[in-house]
C-alpha positions in Angstrom: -28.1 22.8 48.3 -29.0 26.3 46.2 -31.5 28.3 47.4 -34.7 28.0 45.7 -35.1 31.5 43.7 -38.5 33.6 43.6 -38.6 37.1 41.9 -41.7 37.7 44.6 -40.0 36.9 47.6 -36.8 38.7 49.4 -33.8 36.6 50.6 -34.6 34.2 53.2 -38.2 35.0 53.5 -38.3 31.7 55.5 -35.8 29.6 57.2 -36.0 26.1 56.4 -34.3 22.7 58.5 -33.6 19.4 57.7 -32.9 17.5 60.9 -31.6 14.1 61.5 -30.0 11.2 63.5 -27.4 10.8 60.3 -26.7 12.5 57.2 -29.5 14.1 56.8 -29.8 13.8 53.1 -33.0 11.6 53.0 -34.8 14.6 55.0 -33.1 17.6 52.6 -33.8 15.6 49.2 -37.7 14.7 50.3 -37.9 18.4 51.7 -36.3 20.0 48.5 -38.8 18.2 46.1 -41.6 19.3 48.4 -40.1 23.1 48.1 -39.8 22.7 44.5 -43.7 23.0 44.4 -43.4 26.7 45.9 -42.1 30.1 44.1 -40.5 31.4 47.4 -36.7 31.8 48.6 -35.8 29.6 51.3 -32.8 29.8 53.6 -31.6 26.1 54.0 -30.0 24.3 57.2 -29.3 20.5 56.9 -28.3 19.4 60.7 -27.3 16.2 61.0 -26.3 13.5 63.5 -28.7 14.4 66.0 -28.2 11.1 68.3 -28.2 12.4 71.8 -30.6 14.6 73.9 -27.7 17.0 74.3 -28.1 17.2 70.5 -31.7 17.5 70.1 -31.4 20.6 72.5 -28.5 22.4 70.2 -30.9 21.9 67.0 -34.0 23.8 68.9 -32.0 26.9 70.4 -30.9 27.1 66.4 -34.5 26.8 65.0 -35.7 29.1 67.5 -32.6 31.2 66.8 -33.8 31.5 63.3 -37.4 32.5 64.1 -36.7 35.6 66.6 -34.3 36.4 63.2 -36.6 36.1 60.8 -40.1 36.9 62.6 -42.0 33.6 61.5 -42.1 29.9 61.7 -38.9 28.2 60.4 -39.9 24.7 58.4 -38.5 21.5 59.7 -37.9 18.5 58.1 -37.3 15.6 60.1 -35.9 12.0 60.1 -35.4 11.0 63.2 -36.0 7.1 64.6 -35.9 8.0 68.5 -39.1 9.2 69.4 -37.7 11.4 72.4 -35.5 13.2 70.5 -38.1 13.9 67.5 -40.0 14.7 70.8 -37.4 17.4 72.1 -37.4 19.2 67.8 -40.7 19.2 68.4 -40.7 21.6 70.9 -38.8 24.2 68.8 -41.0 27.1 67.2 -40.8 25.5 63.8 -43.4 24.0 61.3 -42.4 20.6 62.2 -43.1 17.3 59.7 -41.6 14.2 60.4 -41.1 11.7 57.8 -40.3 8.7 60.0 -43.9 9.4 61.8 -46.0 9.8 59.1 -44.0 6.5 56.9 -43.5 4.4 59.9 -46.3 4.3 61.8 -49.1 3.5 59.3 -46.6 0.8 58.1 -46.6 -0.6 61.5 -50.7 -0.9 62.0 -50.9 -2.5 58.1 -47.5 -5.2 58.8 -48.7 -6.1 62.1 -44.9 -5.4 62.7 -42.9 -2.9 65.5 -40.3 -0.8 63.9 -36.9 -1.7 64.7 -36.3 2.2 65.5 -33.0 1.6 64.3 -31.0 5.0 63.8 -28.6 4.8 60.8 -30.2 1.3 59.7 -29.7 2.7 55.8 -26.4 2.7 56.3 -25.1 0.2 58.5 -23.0 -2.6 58.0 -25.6 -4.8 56.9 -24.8 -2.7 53.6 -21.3 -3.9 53.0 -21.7 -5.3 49.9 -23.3 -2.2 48.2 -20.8 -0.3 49.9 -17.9 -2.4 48.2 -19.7 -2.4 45.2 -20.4 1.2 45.1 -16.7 2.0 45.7 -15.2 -0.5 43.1 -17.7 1.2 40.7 -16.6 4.8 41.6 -12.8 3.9 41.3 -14.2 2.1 37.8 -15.3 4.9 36.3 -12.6 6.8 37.6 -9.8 5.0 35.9 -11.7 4.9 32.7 -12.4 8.4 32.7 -12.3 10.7 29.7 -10.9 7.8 27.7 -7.7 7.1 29.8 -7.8 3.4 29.7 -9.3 0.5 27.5 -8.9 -1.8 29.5 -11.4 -4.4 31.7 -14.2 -2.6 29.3 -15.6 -6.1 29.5 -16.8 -5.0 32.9 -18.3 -1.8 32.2 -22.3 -1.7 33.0 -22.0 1.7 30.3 -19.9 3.4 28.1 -20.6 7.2 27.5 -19.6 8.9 24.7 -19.4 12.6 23.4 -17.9 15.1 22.6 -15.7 16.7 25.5 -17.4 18.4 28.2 -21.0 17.2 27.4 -21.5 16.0 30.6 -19.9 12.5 30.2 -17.8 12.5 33.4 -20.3 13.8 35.8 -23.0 11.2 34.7 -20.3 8.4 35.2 -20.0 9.7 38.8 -23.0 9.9 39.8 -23.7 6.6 38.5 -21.1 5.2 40.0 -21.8 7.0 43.6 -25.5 6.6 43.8 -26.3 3.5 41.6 -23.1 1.3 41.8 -22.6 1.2 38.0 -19.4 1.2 36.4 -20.2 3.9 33.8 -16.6 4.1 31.5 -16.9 7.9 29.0 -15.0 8.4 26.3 -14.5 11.9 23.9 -15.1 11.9 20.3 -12.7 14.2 18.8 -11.7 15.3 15.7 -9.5 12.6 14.5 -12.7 9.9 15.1 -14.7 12.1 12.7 -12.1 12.3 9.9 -11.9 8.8 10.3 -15.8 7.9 9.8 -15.4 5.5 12.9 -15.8 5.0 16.6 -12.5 4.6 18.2 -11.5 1.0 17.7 -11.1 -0.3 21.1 -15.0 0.8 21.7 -16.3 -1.2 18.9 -16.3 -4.6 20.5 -18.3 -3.2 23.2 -21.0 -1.3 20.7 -23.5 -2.8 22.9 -23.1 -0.8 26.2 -22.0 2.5 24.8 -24.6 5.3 25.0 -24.1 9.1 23.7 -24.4 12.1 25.2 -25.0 15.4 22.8 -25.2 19.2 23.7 -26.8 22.1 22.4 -23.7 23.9 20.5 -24.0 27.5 22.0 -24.4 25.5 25.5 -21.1 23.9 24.7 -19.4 26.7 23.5 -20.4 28.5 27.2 -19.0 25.5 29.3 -15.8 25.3 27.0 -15.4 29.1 27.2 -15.1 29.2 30.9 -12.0 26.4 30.3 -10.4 28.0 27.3 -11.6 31.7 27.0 -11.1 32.7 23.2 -9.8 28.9 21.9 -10.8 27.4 18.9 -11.9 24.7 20.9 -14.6 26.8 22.7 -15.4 28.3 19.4 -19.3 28.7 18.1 -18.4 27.2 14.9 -16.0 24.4 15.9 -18.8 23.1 18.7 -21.5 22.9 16.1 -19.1 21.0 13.8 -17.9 18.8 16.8 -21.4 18.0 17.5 -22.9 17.5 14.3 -20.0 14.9 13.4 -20.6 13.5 16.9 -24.5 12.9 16.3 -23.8 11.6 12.3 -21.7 9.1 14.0 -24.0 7.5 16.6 -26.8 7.6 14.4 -24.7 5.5 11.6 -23.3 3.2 14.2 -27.0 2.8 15.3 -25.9 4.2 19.4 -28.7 5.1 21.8 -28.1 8.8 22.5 -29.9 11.9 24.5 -29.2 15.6 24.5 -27.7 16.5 28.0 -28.4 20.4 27.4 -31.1 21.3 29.5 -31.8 18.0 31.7 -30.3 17.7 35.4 -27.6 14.6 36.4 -30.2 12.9 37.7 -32.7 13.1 35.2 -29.7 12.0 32.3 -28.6 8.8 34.5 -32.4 7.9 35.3 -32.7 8.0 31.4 -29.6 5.7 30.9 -30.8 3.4 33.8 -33.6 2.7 31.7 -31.8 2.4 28.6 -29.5 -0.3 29.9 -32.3 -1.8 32.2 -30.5 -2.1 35.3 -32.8 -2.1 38.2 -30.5 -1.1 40.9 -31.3 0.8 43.6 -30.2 4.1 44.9 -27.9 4.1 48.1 
């Protein structure tokens, strides 16, 4: 994860850890948004896996590690089920907030129900079906990416289309990996706008495709730092490349966004919503 940049604040003003019993990436996306909020610099730490005392220990000596460094309080961020091991981080000279404590418990008092205190529970095998699903998605949009096949486009949940490098593959994979969609993409180049029409083995699935468009200086960045100097990078051939690219989904009546200044996330939550799939995040 980047550091979150401040022009007020020096480099690693303040130590930040995400601590948990598995990957630790519930604890370091919940603590990120919550930095978001804050123009400071943070140093971050994801440790994960923390399953055993022995463990716990380890992860204090490092927090505390990082306070005699730094000279204040580091922030932790914690997921952990077991209550003696959140018990044991507790002890450490951080900031401590635990997630599972503050969720868990009030659940608890309004189910009328004990928590399992399951560690890993997320992502057990009770989740083999979205795991196989995710993973026939992922090698989905792999083999149908950048246009390399037409075929089983019958089973795509999306098509993306674009212009090349507009953010098409990305999307697909992070559809794929977090959502379990089988997102196909396919370029529209030069020949397709001479022609007037989307290539032909996309048109009998005109319903699923949705476009992807770029700023053209943006464009001619990202292609620069691929082809330094080609025409393809060029100013004037991206803003020709694009404007074809938008004529043709607005004729051929496509849904379509601008991918220039929004985040993965925030283009496949868009397209989500577009194709109205209500699948959850793994």
């Amino acid at each position: 994860m980047p550091e979150l940049p401040s022009p007020l604040m020096s480099p690693a003003d303040r130590t930040v850890f995400f601590v948990s019993d598995g990957t630790g990436i519930t604890a370091e996306t919940f603590g990120h948004s919550v930095l978001t909020q804050f123009e400071l610099r943070f140093k971050q730490v994801r440790i994960p896996f923390i399953d055993t005392l022995d463990k716990a220990h380890d992860a204090v000596r490092e927090i505390n590690e990082a306070f005699e460094i730094d000279g204040k309080r580091p922030i932790v961020f914690s997921t952990l089920v077991k209550a003696e091991l959140s018990t044991v981080i507790r002890q450490s000279k951080g900031m401590h907030m635990d997630l599972i404590q503050t969720f868990v418990e009030p659940l608890e008092q309004e189910l009328g129900v004990k928590s399992t205190h399951t560690i890993g529970r997320s992502h057990n095998i009770a989740d083999s079906d979205d795991y196989k699903n995710r993973i026939e998605a992922i090698n989905f949009s792999l083999a149908h990416d950048d246009g390399q096949s037409n075929q089983n486009l019958e089973a795509a949940d999306v098509i993306l289309v674009g212009v090349s490098r507009s953010g098409k593959t990305p999307t697909s994979l992070y559809l794929a990996m977090q959502y379990g969609i089988k997102a196909a993409n396919y370029p529209l180049i030069p020949e397709d706008f001479e022609r007037g029409k989307l290539p032909s083995g996309l048109v009998p699935f005109k319903q699923k495709i949705f476009g992807l468009t770029i700023a053209a200086d943006r464009l001619s960045e990202v292609r620069n730092e691929r082809r330094p100097g080609s025409k393809y990078a060029a100013l004037e051939n991206c803003r020709y490349e694009i404007n074809e690219a938008e004529k043709m989904m607005r004729r051929e009546g496509i849904r379509w966004m601008s991918s220039t200044v929004k985040s993965i996330e925030e283009i496949a939550t868009m397209i989500l919503q577009e194709i109205k799939s209500n699948r959850r995040a793994y």
